[in-house]
C-alpha positions, 0 to 999 in steps of 0.5 A: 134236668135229667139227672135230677129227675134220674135221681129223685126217681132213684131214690122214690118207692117204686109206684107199681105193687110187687105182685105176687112175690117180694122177689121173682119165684123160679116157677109162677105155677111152683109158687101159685101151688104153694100158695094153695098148700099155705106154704108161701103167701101172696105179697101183699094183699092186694085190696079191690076198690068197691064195686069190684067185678071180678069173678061171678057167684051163682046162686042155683036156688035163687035162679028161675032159669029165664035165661036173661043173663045169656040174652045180654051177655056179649061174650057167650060165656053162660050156657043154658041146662035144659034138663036142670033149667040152670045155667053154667057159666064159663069164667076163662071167657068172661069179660067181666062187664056184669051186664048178666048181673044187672038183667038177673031179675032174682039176683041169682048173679054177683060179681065177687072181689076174686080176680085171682084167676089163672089156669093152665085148663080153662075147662078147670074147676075154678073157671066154671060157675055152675 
């Protein structure tokens, strides 16, 4: 029984999605930065479901600064500006829950399908969403 098993296992796909490489790079920071150069391509396109929260979108025109989006959100990732009346968002903390996305009264807050998201600065442009 085992070895039956053993052998259909040997023989099947495997089940999990060979990210981000066909083949383990020497340096994951090595092949992210050839990526971003479009000298090497992530393997393969991962698809996001519908509905897909990942990283968020701020839109600054929309946005009336009624700061309900930090009202609700439990991990204190979005910081009020007083002197614009904008938020800033800092992603590398973010839960992705989208409760800031449901309060938005004007839908100045999206969930986008990016959730390709590594950093070694949080403080990176990447991670912040002003």
């Amino acid at each position: 029984m085992i070895f039956k098993t053993l052998l259909s296992q040997a023989l099947s796909r495997p089940a999990t999605n060979k990210f981000p490489a066909k083949y383990m790079p020497r340096s994951i920071l090595g092949f992210l930065a050839k990526v971003q150069e479009g000298k090497a391509r992530i393997h393969p396109p991962v698809p996001v479901p519908p509905k897909f929260r990942g990283k968020l979108a701020y839109d600054r025109e929309k946005c009336i600064g009624c700061q309900l989006c930090i009202r609700v959100c439990p991990a204190k990732v979005i910081e009020f500006l007083p002197e614009v009346k904008k938020i800033r968002i800092h992603v590398a903390r973010c839960t992705f829950c989208a409760q800031c996305v449901d309060a938005c009264p004007t839908n100045a807050l999206s969930a986008t399908p990016e959730f390709l998201l590594a950093d070694t600065d949080r403080n990176s442009p990447n991670l912040i969403v002003e």
